[in-house]
N, C-alpha and C positions, 0 to 999 in steps of 0.2 A: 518501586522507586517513585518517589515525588519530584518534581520539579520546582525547583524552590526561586531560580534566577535565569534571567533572561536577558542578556544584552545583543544587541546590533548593533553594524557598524558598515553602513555601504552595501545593507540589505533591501534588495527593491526601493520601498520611498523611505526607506529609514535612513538617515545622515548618523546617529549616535545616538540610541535609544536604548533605556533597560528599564525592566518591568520585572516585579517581585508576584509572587503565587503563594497560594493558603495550600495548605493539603487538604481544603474542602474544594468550595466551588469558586472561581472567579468569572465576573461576567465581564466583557470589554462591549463598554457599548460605543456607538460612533457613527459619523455618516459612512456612505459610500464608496466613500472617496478617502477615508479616515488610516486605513492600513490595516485594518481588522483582519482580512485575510490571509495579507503576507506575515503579519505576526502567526498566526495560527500557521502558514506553510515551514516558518523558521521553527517550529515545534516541533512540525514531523519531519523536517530536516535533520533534527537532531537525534528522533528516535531510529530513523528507516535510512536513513544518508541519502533521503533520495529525496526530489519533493514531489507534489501530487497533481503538479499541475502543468508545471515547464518543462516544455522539448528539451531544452538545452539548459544546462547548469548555467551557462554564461549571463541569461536571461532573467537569473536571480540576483545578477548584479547589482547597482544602481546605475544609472546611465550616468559616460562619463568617467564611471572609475576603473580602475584596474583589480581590483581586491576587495572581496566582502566580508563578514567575520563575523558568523552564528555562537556564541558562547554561551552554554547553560549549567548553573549549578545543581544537582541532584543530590537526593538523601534515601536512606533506605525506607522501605515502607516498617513499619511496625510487626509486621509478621518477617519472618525469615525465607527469602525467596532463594530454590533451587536454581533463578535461572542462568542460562548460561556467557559467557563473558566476563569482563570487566567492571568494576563499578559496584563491587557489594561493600562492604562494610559501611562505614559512617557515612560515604557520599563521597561525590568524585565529579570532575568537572569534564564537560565535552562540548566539543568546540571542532564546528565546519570552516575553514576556508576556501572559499569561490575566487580562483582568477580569471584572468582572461587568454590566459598563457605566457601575459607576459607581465612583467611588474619592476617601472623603472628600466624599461630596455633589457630584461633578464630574463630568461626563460624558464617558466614556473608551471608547476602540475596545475590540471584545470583544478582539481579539487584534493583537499589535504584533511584527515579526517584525525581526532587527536583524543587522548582519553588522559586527563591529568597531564598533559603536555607530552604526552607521547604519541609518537605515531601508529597510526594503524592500518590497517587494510577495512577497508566498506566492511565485508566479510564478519570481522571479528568488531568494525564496530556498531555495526543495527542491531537493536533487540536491548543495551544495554537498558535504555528507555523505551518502555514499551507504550505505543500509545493507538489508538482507536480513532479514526477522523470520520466524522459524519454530514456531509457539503450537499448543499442542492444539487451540483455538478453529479453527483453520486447516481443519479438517479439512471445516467449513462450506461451503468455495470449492468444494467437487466437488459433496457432497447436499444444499446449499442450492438457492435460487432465484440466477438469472440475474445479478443486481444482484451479489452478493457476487463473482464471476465475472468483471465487469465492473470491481468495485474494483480486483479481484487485476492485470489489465491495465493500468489504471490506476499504481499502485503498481511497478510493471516499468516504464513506460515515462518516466511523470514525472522518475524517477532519469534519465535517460540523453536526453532531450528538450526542450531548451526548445523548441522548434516545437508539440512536443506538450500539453507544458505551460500554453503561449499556445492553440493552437488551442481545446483543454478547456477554457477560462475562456473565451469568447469566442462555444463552443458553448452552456455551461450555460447563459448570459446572453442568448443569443440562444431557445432553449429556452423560458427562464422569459415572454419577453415573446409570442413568437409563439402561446404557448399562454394566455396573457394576452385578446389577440385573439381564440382561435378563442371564448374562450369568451364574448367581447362580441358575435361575430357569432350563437351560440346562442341567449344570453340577449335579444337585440333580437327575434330571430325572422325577421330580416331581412339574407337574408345577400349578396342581391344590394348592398346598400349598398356591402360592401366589393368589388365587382366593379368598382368606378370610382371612378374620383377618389382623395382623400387617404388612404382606409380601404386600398384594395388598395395605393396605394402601402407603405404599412406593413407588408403581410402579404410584398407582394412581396422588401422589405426585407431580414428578419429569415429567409424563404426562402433568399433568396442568401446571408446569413450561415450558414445552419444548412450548405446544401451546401458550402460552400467551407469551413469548420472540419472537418465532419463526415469530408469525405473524407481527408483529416490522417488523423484519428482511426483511419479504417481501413484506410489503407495503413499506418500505423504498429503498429496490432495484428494486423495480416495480416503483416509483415516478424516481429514476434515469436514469433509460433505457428509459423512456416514452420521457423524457428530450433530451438523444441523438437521439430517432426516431424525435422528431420536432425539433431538433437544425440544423443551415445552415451547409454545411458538402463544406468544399471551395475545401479540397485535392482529396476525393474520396466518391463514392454516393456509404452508402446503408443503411440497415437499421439493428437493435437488434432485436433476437427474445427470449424474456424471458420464459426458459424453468425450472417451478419453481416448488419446487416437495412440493405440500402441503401438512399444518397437522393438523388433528383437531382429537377428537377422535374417530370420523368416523373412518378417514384413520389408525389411531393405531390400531383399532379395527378389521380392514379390515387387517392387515400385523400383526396381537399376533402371529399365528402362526409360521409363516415362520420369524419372528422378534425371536423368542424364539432359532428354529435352527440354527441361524445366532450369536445369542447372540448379536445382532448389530439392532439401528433405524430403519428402512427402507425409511422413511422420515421425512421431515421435509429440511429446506433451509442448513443442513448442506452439501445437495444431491441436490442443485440448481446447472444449468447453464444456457447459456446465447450463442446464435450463432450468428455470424455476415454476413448477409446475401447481397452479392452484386445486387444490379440493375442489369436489363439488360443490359441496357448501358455500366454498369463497366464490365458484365462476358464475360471471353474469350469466352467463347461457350455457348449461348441463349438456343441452344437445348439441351444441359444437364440441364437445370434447372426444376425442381420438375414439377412434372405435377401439382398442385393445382394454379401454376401461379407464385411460390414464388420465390426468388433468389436462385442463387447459394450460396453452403455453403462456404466461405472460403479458410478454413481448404483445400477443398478437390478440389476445381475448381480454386482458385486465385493462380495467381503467388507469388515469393516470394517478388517483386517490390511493387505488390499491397497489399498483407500482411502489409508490414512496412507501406504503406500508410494509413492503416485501425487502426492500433496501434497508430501512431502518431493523427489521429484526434478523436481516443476516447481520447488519454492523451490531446489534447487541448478543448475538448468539457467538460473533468476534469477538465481544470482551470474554464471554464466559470459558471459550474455547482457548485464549491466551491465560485466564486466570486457570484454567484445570491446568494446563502445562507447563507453566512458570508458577503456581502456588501463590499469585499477588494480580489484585486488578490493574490494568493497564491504565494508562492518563485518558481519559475520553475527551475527545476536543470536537465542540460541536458548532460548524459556521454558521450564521445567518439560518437556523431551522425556522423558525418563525414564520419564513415567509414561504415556508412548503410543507406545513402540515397543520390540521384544525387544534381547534383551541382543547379536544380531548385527548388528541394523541401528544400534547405539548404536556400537558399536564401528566400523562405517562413518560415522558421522556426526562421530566423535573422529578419524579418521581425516582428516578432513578440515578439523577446526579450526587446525591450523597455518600453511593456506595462506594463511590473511588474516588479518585481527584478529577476535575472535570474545569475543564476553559470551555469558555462560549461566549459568544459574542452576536449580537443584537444591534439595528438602526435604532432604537426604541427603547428609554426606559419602561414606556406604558408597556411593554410585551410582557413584562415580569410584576409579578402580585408584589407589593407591597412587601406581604408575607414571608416571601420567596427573599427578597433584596437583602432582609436583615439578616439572612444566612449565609449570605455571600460577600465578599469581598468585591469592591466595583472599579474599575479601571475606565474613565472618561477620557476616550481618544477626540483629538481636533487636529486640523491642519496642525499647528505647531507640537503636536506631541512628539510626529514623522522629526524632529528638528532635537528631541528633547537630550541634554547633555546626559552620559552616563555617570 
């Protein structure tokens, strides 16, 4: 699917703005200050229902308003895509609504997600747009904690899953009550209660739900990682090591206790991670690496040069991984790269913007050759663009 239109309306610093796209490459270039990144957030708002960056939906607002309104026109790509949802044939229109909960004194969903002016559930509507986002912030998903890790999976597979999609909502909710539970059998002090009768029925419950979603989860991020260890790796060699924390009733069974004084799962994939392990070849220092023979971890032996290298070719081995499973490349939207990686791997990364449709956006016209601009389409963001009538 292409993305063909863009409008806002009470999105971050947008008052009333729309912006048109090629099905090649568009560059937005602008200051810092210009809205470069909230336009790229409303992109993958439209594709994921989520954004990448905000705690809270609310904070996608604009300050001030009650009501925001993301609307994008789409088209099918030229090849015939298997994937799943809404929005195939000639194009279709999707469109977020952001409140505040309330609108004119009235009580209103925080978020309203719409396909052709219908409604839908998150669920059925991520994935209709698929798209790939590549942000300096990014660089987080290696020498962060586990959770960013987990999104990043997340985010791969949502695209390309309604099984996964359903299973992850069905988990969280399952999650939220069973730990709901453990922690009324804490707080009573009495946990034989829920050993019988209606209280274990319950725990029992939301157990079989947690196993039967969860395992989704991890043959689904287990089939994706297997994918980056045998996909060609052109910028930097090394390999994923899926550290998956499993669940069945064994392992509940094995963690009631200390599950009960924790008032918290113990596992299950909500407690998965995932390491990125360098070759020899790529590690500064061979002899710090594990005695079992394994690579170095990352995090703690790569530079931050080879960091952003290792980011950049999981987010491309993303697109290829969403193109084998929907039949179509995804939108690739690349923020401010520029100012996080050399002028050779920039040159690989251009290299590779014409295979799909691709937004990017730049402080700088100088960052882009000459060469490069006449094949793009150009968007000159300023303060007043934030203000530009639709």
């Amino acid at each position: 699917m292409f993305l063909t239109h863009l409008s806002l309306q009470n999105f971050r610093s947008y008052t009333k703005s729309s912006f048109d796209f090629t099905d090649n490459t568009t560059v937005i270039i602008g200051p810092n200050t210009a809205g470069k990144s909230n336009l790229m957030e409303a992109i993958f708002l439209l594709a994921s229902g989520k954004s990448f960056r905000a705690e809270k939906k609310e904070m996608m607002i604009k300050f001030g308003k009650e009501m925001a309104r993301v609307k994008g026109k789409i088209v099918s790509s030229s090849k015939p895509s298997p994937s799943e949802g809404e929005g195939g044939g000639e194009g279709a229109t999707l469109e977020v609504m952001l409140t505040t909960g309330q609108v004119q004194g009235i009580k209103t969903p925080l978020t309203r997600y719409l396909v052709n002016d219908v409604p839908k559930r998150r669920v059925d509507f991520a994935g209709i747009l698929s798209a790939v986002l590549f942000a300096p912030s990014d660089l987080e998903i290696i020498i962060d904690g586990p959770s960013l890790r987990r999104e990043f999976l997340n985010q791969v597979l949502e695209q390309v899953s309604l099984e996964y999609r359903q299973a992850f909502v069905q988990y969280e909710k399952g999650l939220r009550q069973r730990n709901a539970l453990l922690e009324i059998i804490r707080e009573t002090g009495n946990p034989s209660q829920y050993r019988s009768g209606q209280g274990e029925q319950q725990l029992d419950y939301w157990s079989e739900l947690l196993i039967r979603n969860g395992q989704i989860l991890t043959k689904k991020r287990d089939e994706f990682l297997s994918f980056a260890n045998d996909a060609k790796k052109e910028l930097f060699q090394f390999r994923v090591e899926y550290d998956r924390s499993e669940i069945s009733e064994k392992r509940l069974e094995q963690y009631a206790r200390e599950e009960v004084a924790a008032a918290s799962t113990l596992v299950g994939p909500h407690r998965d991670d995932f390491q990125v392990l360098m070759n020899s070849s790529s590690s500064p220092s061979p002899s710090r690496e594990r005695a079992q023979g394994e690579g170095a971890d990352i995090r703690f032996f790569g530079s931050r040069g080879q960091q952003r290298l290792a980011i950049l070719q999981l987010k491309l081995m993303q697109i290829d991984y969403i193109e084998k499973m929907r039949g179509e490349r995804p939108l690739l939207l690349l923020d401010d790269i520029f100012s996080e990686l050399d002028e050779g791997h920039i040159q690989h990364v251009l290299g590779i913007v014409d295979k799909q449709q691709t937004v990017l956006t730049t402080t700088h016209r100088e960052f882009l050759s000459q060469r490069s601009l006449r094949d793009m389409a150009v968007v000159e963001l300023g303060e007043s663009s934030k203000e530009r009538s639709a």
